[in-house]
NUGUBA-424191 format. One record per residue (C-alpha): residue in one letter; x, y, z. Coordinates in steps of 0.02 Angstrom, whole numbers, padded with zeros to 5 digits, always signed. Layout:
residues N
AXYZ ...
This chain:
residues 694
X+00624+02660+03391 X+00619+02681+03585 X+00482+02631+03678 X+00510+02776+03812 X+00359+02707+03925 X+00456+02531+03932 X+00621+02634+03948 X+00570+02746+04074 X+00630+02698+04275 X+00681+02520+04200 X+00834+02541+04330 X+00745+02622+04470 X+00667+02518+04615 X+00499+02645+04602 X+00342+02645+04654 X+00275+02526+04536 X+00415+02390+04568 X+00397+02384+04767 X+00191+02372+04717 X+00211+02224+04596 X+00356+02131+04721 X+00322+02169+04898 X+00218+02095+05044 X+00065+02194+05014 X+00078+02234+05217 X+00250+02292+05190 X+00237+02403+05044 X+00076+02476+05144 X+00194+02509+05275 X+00333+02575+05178 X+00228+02719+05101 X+00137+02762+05251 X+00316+02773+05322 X+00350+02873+05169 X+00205+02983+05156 X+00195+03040+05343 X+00385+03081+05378 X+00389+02935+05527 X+00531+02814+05546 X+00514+02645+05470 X+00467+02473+05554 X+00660+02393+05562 X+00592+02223+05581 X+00518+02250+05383 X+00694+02325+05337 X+00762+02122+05289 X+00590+02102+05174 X+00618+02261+05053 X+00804+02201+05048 X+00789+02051+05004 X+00668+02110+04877 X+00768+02227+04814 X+00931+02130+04782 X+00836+01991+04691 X+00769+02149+04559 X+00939+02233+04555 X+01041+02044+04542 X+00907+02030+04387 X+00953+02208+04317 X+01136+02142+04315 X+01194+02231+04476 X+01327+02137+04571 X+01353+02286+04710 X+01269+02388+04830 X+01333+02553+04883 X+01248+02684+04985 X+01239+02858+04882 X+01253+03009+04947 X+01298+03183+04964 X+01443+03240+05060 X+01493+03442+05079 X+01612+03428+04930 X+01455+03464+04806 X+01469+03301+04710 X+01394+03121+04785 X+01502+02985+04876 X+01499+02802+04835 X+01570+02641+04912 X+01536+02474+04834 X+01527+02318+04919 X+01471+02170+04815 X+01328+02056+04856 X+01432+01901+04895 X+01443+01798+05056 X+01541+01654+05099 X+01436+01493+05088 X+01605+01384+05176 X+01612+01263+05035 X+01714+01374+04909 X+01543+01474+04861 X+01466+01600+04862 X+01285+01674+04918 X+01209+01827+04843 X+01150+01918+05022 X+01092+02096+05050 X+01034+02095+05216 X+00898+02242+05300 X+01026+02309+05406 X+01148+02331+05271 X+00997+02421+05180 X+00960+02541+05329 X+01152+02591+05379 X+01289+02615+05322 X+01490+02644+05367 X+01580+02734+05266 X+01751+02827+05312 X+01702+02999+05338 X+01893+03040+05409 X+01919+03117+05216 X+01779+03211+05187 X+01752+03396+05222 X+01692+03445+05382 X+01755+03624+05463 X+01828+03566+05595 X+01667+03462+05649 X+01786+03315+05696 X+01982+03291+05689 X+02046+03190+05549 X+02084+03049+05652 X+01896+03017+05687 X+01845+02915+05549 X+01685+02838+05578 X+01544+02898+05489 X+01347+02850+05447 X+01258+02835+05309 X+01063+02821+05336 X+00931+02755+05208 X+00837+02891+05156 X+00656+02776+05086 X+00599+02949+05013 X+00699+02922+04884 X+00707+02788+04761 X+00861+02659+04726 X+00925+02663+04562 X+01054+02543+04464 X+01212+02614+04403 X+01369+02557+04328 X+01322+02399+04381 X+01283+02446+04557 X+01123+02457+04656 X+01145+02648+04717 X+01037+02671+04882 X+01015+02841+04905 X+01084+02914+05101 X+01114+03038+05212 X+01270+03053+05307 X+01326+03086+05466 X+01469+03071+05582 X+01502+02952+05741 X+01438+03084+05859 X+01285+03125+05754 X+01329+03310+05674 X+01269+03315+05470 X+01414+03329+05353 X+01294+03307+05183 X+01164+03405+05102 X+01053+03298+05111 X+00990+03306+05280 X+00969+03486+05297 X+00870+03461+05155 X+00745+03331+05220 X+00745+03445+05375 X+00687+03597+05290 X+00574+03498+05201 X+00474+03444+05358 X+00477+03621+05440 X+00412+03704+05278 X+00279+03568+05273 X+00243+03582+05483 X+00218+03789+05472 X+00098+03777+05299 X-00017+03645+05372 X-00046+03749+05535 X-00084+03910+05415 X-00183+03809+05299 X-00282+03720+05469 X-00279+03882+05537 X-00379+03940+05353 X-00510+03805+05383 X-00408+03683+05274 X-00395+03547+05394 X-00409+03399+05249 X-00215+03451+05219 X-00085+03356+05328 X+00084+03370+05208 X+00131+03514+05115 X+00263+03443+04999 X+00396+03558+04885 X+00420+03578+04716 X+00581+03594+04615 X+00631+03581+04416 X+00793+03664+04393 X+00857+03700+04213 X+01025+03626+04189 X+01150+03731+04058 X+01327+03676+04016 X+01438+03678+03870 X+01508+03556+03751 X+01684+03544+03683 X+01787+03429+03587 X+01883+03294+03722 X+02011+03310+03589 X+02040+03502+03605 X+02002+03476+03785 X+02149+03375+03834 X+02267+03508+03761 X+02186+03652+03884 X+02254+03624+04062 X+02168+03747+04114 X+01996+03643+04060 X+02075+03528+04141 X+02126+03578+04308 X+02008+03718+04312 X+01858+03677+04213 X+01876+03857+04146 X+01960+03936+04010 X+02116+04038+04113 X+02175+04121+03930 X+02089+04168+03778 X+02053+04304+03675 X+01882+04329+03588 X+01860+04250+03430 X+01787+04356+03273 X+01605+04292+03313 X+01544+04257+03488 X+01362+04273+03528 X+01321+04440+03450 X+01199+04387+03311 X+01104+04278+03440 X+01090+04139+03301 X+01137+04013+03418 X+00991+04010+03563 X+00851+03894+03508 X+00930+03861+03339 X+00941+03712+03251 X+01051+03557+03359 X+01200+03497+03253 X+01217+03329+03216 X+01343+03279+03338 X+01245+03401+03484 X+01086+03281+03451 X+01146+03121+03468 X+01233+03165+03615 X+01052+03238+03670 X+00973+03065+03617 X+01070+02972+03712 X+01083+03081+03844 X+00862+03071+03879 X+00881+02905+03850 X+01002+02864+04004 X+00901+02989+04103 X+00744+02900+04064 X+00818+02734+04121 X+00850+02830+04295 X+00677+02893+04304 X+00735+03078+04284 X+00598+03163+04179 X+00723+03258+04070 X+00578+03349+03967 X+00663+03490+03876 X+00831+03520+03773 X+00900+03669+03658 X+01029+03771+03640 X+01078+03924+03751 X+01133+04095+03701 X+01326+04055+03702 X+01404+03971+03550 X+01423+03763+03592 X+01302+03814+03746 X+01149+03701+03760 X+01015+03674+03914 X+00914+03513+03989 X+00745+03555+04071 X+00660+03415+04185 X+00485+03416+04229 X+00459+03454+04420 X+00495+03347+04571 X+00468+03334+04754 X+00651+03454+04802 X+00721+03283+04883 X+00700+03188+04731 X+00737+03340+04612 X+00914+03353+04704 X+00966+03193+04697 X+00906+03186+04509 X+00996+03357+04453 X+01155+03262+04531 X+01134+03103+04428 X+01093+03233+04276 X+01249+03303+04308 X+01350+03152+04311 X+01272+03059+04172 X+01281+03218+04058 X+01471+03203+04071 X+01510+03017+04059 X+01381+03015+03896 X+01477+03171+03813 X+01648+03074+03844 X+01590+02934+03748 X+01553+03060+03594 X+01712+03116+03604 X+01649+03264+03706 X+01662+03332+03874 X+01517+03425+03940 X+01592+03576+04046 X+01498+03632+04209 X+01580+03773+04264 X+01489+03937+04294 X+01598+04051+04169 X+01716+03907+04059 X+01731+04065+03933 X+01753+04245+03948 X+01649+04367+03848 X+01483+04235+03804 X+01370+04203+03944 X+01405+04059+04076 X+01302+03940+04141 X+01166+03941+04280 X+01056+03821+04338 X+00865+03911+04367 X+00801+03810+04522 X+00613+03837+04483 X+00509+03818+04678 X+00343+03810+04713 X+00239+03734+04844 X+00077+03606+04848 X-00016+03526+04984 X-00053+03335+04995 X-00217+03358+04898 X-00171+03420+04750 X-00163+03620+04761 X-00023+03738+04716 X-00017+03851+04846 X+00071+03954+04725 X-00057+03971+04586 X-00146+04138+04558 X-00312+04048+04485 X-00419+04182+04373 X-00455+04301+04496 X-00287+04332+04582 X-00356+04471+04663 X-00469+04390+04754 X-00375+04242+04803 X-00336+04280+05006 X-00229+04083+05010 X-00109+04123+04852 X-00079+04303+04918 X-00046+04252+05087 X+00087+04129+05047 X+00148+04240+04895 X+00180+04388+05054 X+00292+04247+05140 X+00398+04221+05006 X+00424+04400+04999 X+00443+04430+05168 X+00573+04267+05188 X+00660+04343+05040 X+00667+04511+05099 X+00731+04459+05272 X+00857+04321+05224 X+00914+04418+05046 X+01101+04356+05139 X+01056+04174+05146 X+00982+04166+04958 X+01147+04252+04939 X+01275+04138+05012 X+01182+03990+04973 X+01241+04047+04779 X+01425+04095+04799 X+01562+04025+04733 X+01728+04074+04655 X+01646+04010+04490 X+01466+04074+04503 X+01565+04265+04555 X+01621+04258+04357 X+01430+04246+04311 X+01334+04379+04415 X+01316+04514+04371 X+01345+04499+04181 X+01219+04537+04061 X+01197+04364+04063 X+01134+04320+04245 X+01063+04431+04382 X+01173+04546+04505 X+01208+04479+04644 X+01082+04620+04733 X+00921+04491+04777 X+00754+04563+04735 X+00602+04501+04670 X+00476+04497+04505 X+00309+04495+04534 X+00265+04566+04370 X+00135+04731+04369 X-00032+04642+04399 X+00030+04564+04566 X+00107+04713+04612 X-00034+04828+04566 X-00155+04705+04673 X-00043+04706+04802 X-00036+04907+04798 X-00218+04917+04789 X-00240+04804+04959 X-00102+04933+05042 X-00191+05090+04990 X-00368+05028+05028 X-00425+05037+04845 X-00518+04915+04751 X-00404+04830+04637 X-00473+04893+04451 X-00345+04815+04353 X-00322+04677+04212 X-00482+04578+04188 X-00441+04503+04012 X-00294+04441+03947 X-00323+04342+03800 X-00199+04381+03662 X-00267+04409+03483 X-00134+04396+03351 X-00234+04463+03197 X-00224+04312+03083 X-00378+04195+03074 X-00289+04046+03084 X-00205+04071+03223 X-00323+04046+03368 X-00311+04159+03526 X-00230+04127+03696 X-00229+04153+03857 X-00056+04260+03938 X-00027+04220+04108 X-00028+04324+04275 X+00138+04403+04257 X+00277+04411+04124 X+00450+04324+04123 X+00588+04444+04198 X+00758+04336+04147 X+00864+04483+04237 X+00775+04464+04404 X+00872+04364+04543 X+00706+04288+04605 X+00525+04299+04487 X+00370+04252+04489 X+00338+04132+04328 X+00134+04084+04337 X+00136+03967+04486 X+00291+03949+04543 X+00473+04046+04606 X+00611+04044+04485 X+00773+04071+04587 X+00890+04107+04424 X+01044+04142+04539 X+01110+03965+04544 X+01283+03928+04451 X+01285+03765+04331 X+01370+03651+04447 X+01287+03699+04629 X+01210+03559+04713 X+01026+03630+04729 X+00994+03544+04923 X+01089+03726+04985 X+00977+03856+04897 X+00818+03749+04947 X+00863+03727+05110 X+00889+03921+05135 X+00722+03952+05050 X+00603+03805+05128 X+00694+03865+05305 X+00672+04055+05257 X+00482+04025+05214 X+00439+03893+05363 X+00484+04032+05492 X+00371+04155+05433 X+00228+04023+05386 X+00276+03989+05586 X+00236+04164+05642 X+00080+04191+05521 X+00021+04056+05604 X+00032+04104+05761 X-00074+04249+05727 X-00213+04146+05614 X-00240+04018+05769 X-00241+04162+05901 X-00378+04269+05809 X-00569+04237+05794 X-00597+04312+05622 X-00451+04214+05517 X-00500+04297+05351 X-00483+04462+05435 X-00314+04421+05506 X-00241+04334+05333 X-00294+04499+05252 X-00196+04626+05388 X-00058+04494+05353 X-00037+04523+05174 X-00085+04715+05177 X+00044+04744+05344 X+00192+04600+05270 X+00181+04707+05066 X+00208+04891+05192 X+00339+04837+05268 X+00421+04707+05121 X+00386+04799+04950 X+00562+04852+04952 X+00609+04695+04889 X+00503+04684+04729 X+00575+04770+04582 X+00509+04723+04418 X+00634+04827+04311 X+00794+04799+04219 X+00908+04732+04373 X+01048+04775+04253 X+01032+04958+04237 X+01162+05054+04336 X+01003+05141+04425 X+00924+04982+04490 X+01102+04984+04571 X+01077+05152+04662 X+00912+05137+04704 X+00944+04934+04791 X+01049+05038+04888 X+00912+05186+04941 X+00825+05046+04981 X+00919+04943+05106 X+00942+04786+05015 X+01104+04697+05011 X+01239+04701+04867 X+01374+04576+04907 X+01474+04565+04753 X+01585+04408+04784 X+01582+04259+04885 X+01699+04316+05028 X+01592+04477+05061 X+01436+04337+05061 X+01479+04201+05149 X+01520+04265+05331 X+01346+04296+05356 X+01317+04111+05363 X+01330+04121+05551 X+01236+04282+05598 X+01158+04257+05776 X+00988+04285+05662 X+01022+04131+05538 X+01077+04032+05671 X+00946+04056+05780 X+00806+04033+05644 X+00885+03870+05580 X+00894+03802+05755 X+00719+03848+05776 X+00676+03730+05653 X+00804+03620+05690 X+00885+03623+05505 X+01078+03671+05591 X+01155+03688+05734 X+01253+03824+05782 X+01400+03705+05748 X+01361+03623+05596 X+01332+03810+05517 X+01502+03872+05568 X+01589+03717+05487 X+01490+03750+05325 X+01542+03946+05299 X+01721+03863+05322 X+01729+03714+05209 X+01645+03856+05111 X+01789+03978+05119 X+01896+03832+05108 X+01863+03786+04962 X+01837+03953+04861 X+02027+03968+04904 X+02069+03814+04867 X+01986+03842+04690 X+02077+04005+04650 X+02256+03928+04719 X+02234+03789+04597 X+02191+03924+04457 X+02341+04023+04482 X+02453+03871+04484 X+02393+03808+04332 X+02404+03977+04244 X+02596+04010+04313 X+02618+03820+04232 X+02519+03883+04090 X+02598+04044+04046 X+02772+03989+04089 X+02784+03829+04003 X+02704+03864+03863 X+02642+04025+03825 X+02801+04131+03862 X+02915+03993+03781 X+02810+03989+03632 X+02818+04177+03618 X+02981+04203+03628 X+03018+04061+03500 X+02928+04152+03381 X+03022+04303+03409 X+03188+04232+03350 X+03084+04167+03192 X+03049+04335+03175 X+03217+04404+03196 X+03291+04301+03079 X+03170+04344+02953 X+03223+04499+02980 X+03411+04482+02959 X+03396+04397+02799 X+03296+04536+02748 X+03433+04650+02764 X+03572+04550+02701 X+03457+04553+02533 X+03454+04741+02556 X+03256+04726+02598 X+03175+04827+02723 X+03112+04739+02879 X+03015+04880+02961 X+02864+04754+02985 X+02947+04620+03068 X+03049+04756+03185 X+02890+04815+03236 X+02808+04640+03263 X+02947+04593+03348 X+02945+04753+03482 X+02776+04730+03512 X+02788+04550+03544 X+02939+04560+03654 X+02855+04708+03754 X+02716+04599+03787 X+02827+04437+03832 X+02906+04537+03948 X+02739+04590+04014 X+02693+04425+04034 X+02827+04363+04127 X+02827+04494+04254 X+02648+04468+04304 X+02669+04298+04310 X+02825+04311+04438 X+02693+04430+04530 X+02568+04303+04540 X+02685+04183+04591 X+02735+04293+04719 X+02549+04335+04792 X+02493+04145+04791 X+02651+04130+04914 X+02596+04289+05001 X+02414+04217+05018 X+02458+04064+05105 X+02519+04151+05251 X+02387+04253+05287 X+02291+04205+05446 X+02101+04163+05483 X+01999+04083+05320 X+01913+04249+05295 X+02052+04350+05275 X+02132+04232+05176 X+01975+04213+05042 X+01971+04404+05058 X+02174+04406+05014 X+02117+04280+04859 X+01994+04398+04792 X+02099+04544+04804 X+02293+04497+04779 X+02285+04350+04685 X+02114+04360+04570 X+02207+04547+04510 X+02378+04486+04486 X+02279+04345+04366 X+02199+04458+04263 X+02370+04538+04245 X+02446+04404+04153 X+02290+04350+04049 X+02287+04524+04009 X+02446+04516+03924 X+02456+04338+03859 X+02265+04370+03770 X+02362+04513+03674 X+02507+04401+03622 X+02356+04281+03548 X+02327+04398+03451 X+02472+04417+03371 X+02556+04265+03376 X+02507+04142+03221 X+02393+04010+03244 X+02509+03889+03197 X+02640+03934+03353 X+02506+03976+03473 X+02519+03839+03606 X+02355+03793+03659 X+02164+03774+03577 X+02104+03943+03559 X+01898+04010+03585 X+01879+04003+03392 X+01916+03821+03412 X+01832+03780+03575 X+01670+03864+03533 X+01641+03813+03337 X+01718+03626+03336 X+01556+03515+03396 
């Protein structure tokens, strides 16, 4: 049996390591370092290397690489071993502080909008301490930001840390400002809830379109999908649970508290739940997560698929990237306590999440799009792509109540009594859960359910820590200006619900009238990444994120294009691999069935049989083939046409519009050929396959 105590962070350098093996000096420095946001002492850099290489050399690491986080959405590593000459024909195992602290890596390759010309290939990475080193594949894995020769960010990272310390800068002065002056970090909170699917590697390999894609390009629905919702929170198949076991135990190792698996709604759909993290941590966790999750299913004979939508007509996957916010002694700021109602703090910082939301609906927006995640929202599966937020009735009647000067007489009691003796009452918190609301109000924290299965969560945060840290900057400015501060955190709520309530909706957010009334009301609907994503640079976003010096105008522009880039990028390779698809094996396999058929028929009537059925099979199938191959010359031609088209924006536009249409176009037709085409010609894995084989 595992000992999951002894298992736990046994390849992390944590807390508890540095403790037992450092100076005690220098691990007091390190976390005061750590704890306060200030740079560390260089001179103790050589001491926690040293350290450190001596506990990874004993973990069985021979490398070191600096981990971290470039703009393609995965992480970046580069290994350099441990050895140093010794001039006799040996070696020395040396790790020294300044290989700790900085690194070089080539950043000529990596993304950057047009930050830096190819030819400049110098680029930094910088130890980020906040963040614990880990052992992997035989490596020690320091986690890094990354930056180029002139200094401009090309990770996520960064950004990240930035927003961090401006969320944490604008809620102490409000909390100070409150009489809270004990609080000198406010530190944020993240758990997001990882989905993906599972498929057979053996089914896998025959899919290009898995392949190349990540997404099912063809397929028509199998006889069962999702309908009888048997499969969400049923019982794990054998195969689905040892991958699980092993999967928490590799986590464990990491120090990633992976706390909760099941299955989703969608047939061979599952989810992993982790218990909540500082958002730095949390990020660089749900990236490991991600990576470990496929590496384990490969050595099942799986492959764990990430993409947003792999399969059309069951529910994709999302990643809920649950927020919330807690100062350095111990308080959620986010937690209603009993008396919600009379809780000035929570419903102060409750009205600047709305407000932030309400003002920066585009940012939450864009900080969600992809070519992927535009399959997903929308669908009765994840919320529209119109933000609003849940703050379930009793908020929102406390918050109406303040606005209309009447005292709030609402809930007083909810304990729930089921009616059977042996079941013992309970307690049902503040507010419901609303799983169609873009961003709700869960008990004592945000969930932000927009998020697509393979996003790298340092975007969303930063958009949300940077949205909230302005307006925690100007409700500060009005606390330490006024001489009553209770009076002036109570106009603040009262004036910030007036003016923000339009963005709290704690309907259906699927209904075709929450659709018509978003738009009475002013809030944004931008359906698909291009209509999203050139907001990025709006003189307003720019000018708030160089407020709190998160980006620079510069380093915002060359994010909406790698951006754009790549969303282009994604759909070209699509359409090439379904004009590969459809005309090497699809059409060929079609049309070899229709001389089977035709011969069957000609034998037919040289034995004076009828072959009425196979005439009629065979004109519907050659209808269809024909079909087929004229929308795939059309898509051919529009991913041509594309190319051509000047400026990224109009090009991503030209994606969505030409290419994305002539796409469904062939699917269209090659679905209906699945259909009737037997099983035994049909060229590739079909759904009934994918979804029932684990």
């Amino acid at each position: 049996m595992t000992n999951v105590p002894e298992l736990f962070g046994s390849q992390v350098f944590n807390d508890k390591v540095m403790k037992q093996r450092l100076p005690k000096e220098t691990y007091t420095a390190l976390k005061k370092a750590v704890n306060s946001g200030e740079a560390l002492d260089p001179a103790l850099a050589d001491t926690i290397a040293a350290v450190m290489k001596d506990w990874a050399i004993e973990h069985g690491a021979t490398h070191y690489t600096h981990w971290f986080q470039p703009m393609t959405g995965i992480t970046a590593e580069k290994h350099d071993s441990f050895i140093s000459p010794n001039g006799d024909g040996t070696v020395l195992m040396n790790f020294s502080g300044k290989e700790l602290i900085q690194g070089e890596p080539d950043a000529s390759s990596f993304p950057s909008g047009g930050l830096r010309s190819t030819f400049e290939a110098r680029g930094y990475t910088a130890w980020d301490p906040s963040s614990y080193a880990f052992i992997k594949d035989g490596a020690l894995c320091i986690p890094t930001a990354f930056i180029s020769y002139s200094g401009q960010v090309l990770d996520k990272k960064t950004p990240l840390l930035r927003s961090m310390k401006a969320l944490s800068r604008q809620a102490v002065r409000v909390l100070n400002a409150l009489g809270q002056t004990d609080v000198h970090h406010v530190n944020v909170t993240v758990g997001p809830e990882q989905e993906y699917f599972l498929v057979d590697k053996t089914l896998w390999k025959k899919r290009k379109d898995l392949i190349f894609a990540g997404r099912t390009l063809f397929g028509a629905r199998p006889p069962k999908g999702q309908e009888l919702e048997d499969h969400y929170f049923g019982e794990l198949r054998p195969r689905v649970i040892a991958y699980m076991d092993e999967l928490d135990s590799e986590l464990w190792k990491l120090g990633i508290l992976a706390k909760t698996r099941h299955n989703e709604v969608a047939p061979a759909q599952h989810e992993l739940a982790p218990i909540f993290a500082s958002v730095n941590v949390a990020t660089d966790h749900n990236q490991l997560t991600m990576e470990v999750m496929k590496k384990v299913a490969d050595r099942h004979g799986l492959v764990c698929l990430l993409h947003e939508k792999p399969f059309a007509g069951v529910n994709g996957s999302g990643k809920h990237d649950n927020w919330s916010i807690s100062t350095d002694t111990g308080e959620n700021l986010l937690d209603p306590g009993r008396e919600p109602e009379k809780n000035t703090r929570f419903l102060l910082f409750l009205s600047a999440v709305m407000k932030a939301v309400d003002l920066h609906q585009d940012l939450l927006r864009l900080s969600v799009a992809s070519a992927g995640n535009d399959h997903r929202l929308g669908a009765n599966e994840a919320p529209p792509a119109i933000i609003s937020m849940y703050l379930g009735n009793e908020l929102t009647n406390i918050l109406e109540s303040r606005q209309s000067g009447k005292a709030y007489t609402g809930k007083t009691e909810n304990k729930v009594q089921l009616g059977v003796e042996s079941i013992p009452a309970f307690m049902s918190d503040t507010t419901d859960r609303n799983r169609t609301s873009p961003f709700a109000f869960t008990g004592n924290k945000f969930e932000f359910r927009m998020l697509g299965s393979a996003f790298n969560i340092a975007c969303p945060n930063v958009m949300l820590n940077t949205s909230v840290a302005d307006v925690l900057g100007e409700y500060a400015d009005v606390l330490e200006a006024s001489t009553d501060k209770l009076a002036a955190a109570e106009k603040l709520i009262t004036e910030t619900y007036a003016k923000h309530k339009r963005i709290v909706f704690n309907g259906n957010n699927y209904s075709d009238e929450w659709t018509k009334e978003s738009e009475k009301r002013g809030l944004l609907n931008l359906k698909t990444t291009p209509d999203a994503l050139p907001l990025y640079s709006r003189d307003e976003n720019v000018e708030m994120f160089a407020r709190h010096k998160v980006y620079s105008r510069e380093e915002i522009v060359a994010r909406q294009e790698i951006l754009l880039e790549n969303y282009c990028k994604v759909i070209n390779i699509e359409a090439l691999t379904m004009i590969d698809m459809a005309g090497k094996q699809i059409i060929p396999a079609c049309i070899a069935y229709q001389k089977t058929l035709a011969r069957t028929a000609e034998s037919k009537k040289n034995l004076s049989f009828t072959a009425k059925t196979e005439l009629s099979l065979l004109k519907k199938i050659d209808a269809l083939t024909a079909s087929a191959f004229a929308a795939n010359d059309k898509l051919a031609d529009a991913v041509v046409r594309v190319k051509s088209v000047d400026g990224i924006e109009a090009q991503a536009c030209a994606y969505r519009d030409e290419v994305i249409a002539a796409m469904r176009e062939v699917r269209a037709a090659c679905d209906e050929l699945e259909m009737l085409i037997p099983a035994s010609e049909w060229p590739i894995p079909t759904y009934a396959d994918l979804l029932f084989s684990v």
